[in-house]
C-alpha positions as CSV (number, residue, x, y, z in Angstrom):
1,X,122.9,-22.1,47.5
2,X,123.5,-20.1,50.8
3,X,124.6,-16.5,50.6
4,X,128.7,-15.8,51.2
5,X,128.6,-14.7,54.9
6,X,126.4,-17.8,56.1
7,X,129.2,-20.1,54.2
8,X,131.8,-18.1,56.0
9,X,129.7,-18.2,59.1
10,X,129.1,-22.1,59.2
11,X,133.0,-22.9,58.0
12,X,134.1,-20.6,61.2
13,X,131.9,-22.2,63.7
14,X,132.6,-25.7,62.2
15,X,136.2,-24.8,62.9
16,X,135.8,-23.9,66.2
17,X,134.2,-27.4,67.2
18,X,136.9,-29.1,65.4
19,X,139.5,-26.7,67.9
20,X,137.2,-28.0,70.9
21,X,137.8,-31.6,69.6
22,X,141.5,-30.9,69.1
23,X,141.9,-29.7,72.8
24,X,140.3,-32.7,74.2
25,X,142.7,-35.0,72.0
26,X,145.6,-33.1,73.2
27,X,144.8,-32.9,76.8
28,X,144.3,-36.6,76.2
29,X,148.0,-37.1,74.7
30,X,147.3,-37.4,71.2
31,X,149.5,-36.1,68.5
32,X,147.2,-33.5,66.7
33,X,148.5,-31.1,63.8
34,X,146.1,-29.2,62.4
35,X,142.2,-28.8,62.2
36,X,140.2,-28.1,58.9
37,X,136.8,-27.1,58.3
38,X,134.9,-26.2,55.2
39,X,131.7,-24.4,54.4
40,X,129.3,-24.7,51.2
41,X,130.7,-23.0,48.0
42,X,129.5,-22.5,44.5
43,X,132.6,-21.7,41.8
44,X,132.8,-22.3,37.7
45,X,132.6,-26.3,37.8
46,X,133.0,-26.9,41.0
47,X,130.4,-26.9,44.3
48,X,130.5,-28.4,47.5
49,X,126.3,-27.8,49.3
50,X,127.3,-28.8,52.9
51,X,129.8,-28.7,55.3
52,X,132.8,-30.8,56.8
53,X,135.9,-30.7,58.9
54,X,138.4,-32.9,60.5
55,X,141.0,-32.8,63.2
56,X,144.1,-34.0,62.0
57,X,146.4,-36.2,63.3
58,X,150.3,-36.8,62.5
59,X,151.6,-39.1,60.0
60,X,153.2,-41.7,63.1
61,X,149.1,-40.9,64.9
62,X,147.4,-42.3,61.9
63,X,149.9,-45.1,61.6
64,X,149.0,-46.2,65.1
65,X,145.2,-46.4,64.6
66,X,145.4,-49.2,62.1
67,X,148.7,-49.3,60.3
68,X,147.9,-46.9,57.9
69,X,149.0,-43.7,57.4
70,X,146.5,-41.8,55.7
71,X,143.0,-42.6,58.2
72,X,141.8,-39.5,60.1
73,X,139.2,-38.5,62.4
74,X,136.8,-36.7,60.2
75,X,133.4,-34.9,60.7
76,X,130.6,-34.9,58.1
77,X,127.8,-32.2,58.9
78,X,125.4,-34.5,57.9
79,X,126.3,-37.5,59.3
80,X,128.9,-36.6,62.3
81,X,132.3,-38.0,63.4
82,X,134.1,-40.6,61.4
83,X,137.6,-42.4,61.0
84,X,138.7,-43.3,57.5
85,X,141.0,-42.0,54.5
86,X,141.9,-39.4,53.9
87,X,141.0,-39.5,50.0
88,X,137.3,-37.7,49.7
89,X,136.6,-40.4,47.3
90,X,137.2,-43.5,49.2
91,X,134.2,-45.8,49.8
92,X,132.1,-45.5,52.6
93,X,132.6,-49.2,53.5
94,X,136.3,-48.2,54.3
95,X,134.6,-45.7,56.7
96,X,134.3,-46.2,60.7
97,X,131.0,-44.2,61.7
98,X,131.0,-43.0,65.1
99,X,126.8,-42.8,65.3
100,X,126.3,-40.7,68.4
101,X,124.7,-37.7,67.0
102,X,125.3,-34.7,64.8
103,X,127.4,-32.5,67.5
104,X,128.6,-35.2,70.4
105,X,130.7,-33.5,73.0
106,X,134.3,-33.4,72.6
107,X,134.9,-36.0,75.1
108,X,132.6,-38.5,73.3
109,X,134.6,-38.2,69.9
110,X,138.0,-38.4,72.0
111,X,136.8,-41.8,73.3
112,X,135.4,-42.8,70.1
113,X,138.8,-42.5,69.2
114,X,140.1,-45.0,72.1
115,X,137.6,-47.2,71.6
116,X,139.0,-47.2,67.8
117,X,142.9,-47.8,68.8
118,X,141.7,-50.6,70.8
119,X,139.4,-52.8,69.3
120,X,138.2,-51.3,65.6
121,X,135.3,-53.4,65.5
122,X,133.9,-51.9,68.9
123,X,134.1,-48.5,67.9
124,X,130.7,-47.3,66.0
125,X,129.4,-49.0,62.6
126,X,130.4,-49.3,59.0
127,X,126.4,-48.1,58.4
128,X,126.4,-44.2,58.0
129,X,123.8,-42.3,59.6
130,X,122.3,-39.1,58.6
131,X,121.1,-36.6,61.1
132,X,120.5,-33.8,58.6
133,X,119.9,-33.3,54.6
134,X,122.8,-31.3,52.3
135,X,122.7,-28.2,52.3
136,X,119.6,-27.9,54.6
137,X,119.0,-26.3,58.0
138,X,122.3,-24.2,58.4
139,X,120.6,-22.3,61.1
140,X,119.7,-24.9,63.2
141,X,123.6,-26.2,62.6
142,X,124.6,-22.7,63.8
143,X,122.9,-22.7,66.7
144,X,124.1,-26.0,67.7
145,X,128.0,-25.4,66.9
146,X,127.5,-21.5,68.5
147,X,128.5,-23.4,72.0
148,X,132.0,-24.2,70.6
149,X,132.6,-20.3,69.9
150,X,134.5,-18.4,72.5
151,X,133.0,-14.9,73.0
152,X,134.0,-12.3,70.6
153,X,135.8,-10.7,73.6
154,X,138.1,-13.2,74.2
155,X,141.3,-13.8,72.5
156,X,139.9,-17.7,72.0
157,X,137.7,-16.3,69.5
158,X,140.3,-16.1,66.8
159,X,140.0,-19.9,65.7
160,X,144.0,-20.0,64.5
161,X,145.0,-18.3,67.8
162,X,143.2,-20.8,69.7
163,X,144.6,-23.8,68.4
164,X,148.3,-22.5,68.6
165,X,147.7,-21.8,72.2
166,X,146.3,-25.4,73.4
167,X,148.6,-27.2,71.4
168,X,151.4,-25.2,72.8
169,X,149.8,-25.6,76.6
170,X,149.8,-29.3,75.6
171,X,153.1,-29.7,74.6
172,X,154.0,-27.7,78.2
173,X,152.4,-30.1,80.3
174,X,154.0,-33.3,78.6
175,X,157.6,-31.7,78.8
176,X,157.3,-30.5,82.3
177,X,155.7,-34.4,83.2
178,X,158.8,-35.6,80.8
179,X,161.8,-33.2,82.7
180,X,160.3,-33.6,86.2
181,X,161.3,-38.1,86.4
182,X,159.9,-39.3,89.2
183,X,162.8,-41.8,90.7
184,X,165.8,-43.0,88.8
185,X,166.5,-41.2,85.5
186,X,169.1,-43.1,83.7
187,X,171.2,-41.8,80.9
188,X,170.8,-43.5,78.1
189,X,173.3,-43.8,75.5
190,X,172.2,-43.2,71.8
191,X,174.4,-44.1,68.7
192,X,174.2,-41.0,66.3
193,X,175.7,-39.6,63.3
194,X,177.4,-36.1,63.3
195,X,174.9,-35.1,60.8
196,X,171.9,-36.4,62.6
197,X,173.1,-35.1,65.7
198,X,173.4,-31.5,63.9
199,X,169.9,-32.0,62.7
200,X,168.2,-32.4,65.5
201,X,169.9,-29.5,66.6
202,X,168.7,-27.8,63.4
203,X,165.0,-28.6,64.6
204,X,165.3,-27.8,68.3
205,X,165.9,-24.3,66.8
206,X,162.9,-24.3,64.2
207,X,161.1,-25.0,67.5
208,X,162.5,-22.2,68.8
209,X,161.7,-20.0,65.8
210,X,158.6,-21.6,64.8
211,X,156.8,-21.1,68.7
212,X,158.5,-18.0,69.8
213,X,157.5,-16.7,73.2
214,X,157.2,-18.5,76.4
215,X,156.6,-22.2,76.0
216,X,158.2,-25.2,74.1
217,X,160.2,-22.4,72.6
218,X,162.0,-22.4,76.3
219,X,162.1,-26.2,76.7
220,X,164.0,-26.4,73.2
221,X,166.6,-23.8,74.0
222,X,167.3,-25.5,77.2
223,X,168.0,-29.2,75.5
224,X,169.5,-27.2,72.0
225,X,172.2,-25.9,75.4
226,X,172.4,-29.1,76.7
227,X,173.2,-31.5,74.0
228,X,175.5,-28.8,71.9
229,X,177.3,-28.8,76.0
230,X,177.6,-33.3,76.0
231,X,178.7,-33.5,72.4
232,X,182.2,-34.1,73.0
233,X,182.3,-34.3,77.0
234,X,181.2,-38.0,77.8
235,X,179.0,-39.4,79.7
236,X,179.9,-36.6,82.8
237,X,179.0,-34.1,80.6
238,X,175.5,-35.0,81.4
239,X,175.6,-33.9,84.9
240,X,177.2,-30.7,83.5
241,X,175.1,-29.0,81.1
242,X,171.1,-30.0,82.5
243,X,169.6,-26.7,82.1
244,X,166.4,-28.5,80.7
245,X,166.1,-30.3,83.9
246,X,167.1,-27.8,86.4
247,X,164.8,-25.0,84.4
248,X,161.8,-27.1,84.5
249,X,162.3,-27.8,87.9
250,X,162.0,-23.9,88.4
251,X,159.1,-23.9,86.4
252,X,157.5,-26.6,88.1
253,X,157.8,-24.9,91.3
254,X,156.5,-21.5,89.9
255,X,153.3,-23.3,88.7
256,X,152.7,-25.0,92.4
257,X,152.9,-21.8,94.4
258,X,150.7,-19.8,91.8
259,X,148.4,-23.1,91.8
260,X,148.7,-22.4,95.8
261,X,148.0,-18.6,95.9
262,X,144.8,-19.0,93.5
263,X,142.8,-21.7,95.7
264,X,144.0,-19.5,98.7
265,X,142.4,-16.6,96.7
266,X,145.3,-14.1,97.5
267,X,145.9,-14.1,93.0
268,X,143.4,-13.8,90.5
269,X,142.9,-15.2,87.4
């Protein structure tokens, strides 16, 4: 068995690759929760020689793979990227092996992935490969999952820092794509109950809470403003209270000229 800071050095690289994964996914629209990762461990009864992680993917996410809510995109660290359950113990025939080496780049697994939602049967084989033995060559692992690790320097290098930040920079982008329509944006009239209505205004402010700073804290503030200014007004009430709209529309234009000034060269990063 491996000495304690090796283990902890393996299951905080391993997390870092899964975070490098995650960005991709995001970047590429997905719905991504959480990452996990996992180093070898020796405890009374229990011991786990290698190492795994897994990006994972909300509840609806899964659902939309193949119908079922508990597959995932999982990584094996002796056998790469797979999609299957979720359950540990599950065969490996109910396993979709993505067979394109140990460490593939990010963007590989994300169209692995694609090529999954798709057509299943396309995307890599039931027949698991091996690229390394349990518990063996955690160096040579090291070195190859050292590229995914931000320098110690850089505020990337804290792995749940990281993955706060590019999920929040993901959910940015879609909302200002989402509040800046291009063309006709018609309102659309939704049935609700009080009570719904209040819970969704119950979660616009978790957002809030939950994100804090600058971000999809904002955007939820705007719409919490918004629909608590159309809930008795009618339908001209929408043309009243837009602030999501008209804020991101200010954003929007913020971004362009800073976008403008930096390829000019008169801003720095």
């Amino acid at each position: 068995m491996i000495d304690e800071l090796t283990s902890e050095s393996v299951e905080f690289h391993v997390e870092h690759y899964m975070i490098a994964v995650a960005e991709h996914l995001l970047a590429a629209g997905a719905a991504v929760s959480g990452v996990y990762s996992r180093g070898p461990y020796a405890e009374a009864g229990d011991a786990f020689l290698d190492t795994e992680g897994a990006v994972c993917l909300t509840q609806r996410s899964s659902e939309q793979l193949d119908g079922c809510a508990s597959t995932g995109l999982h990584w094996a660290g002796t056998s790469g990227w797979y999609l299957g359950p979720d359950d540990p113990g599950a065969p490996d025939e109910n396993m979709r092996w993505m067979g394109d080496g140990l460490v593939p780049e990010p963007g590989r697994v994300v169209a692995f992935l694609d090529t999954y939602r798709l057509a299943p049967e396309r995307a890599g084989s039931r027949e698991r490969p091996y690229y390394r033995g349990a518990g063996t060559d955690f160096n040579a692992l090291l070195e190859r999952l050292s590229a995914y690790v931000p320098p110690r320097t850089s505020g990337q290098y804290l792995a749940r820092w990281r993955f706060s930040s590019a999920r929040d920079t993901a959910y940015v982008r879609r909302l200002l794509d989402v509040l800046t329509p291009q063309g006709t944006d018609p309102v659309v009239d939704v049935s609700l109950h009080a009570s719904e209505l209040d819970a969704l205004l119950q979660l616009l402010e978790y957002v809030q809470v939950a994100a804090g700073g600058l971000g999809p804290s904002d955007f939820a503030r705007y719409l919490a403003r918004d629909i608590e200014g159309r809930r008795s007004g009618g339908r001209d009430a929408v043309m009243l209270h837009r602030s999501a709209l008209d804020e991101t529309a200010v954003w929007l234009r913020r971004i362009q000229e800073y976008q403008r000034q930096k390829d000019s060269g008169d801003v720095e990063d």
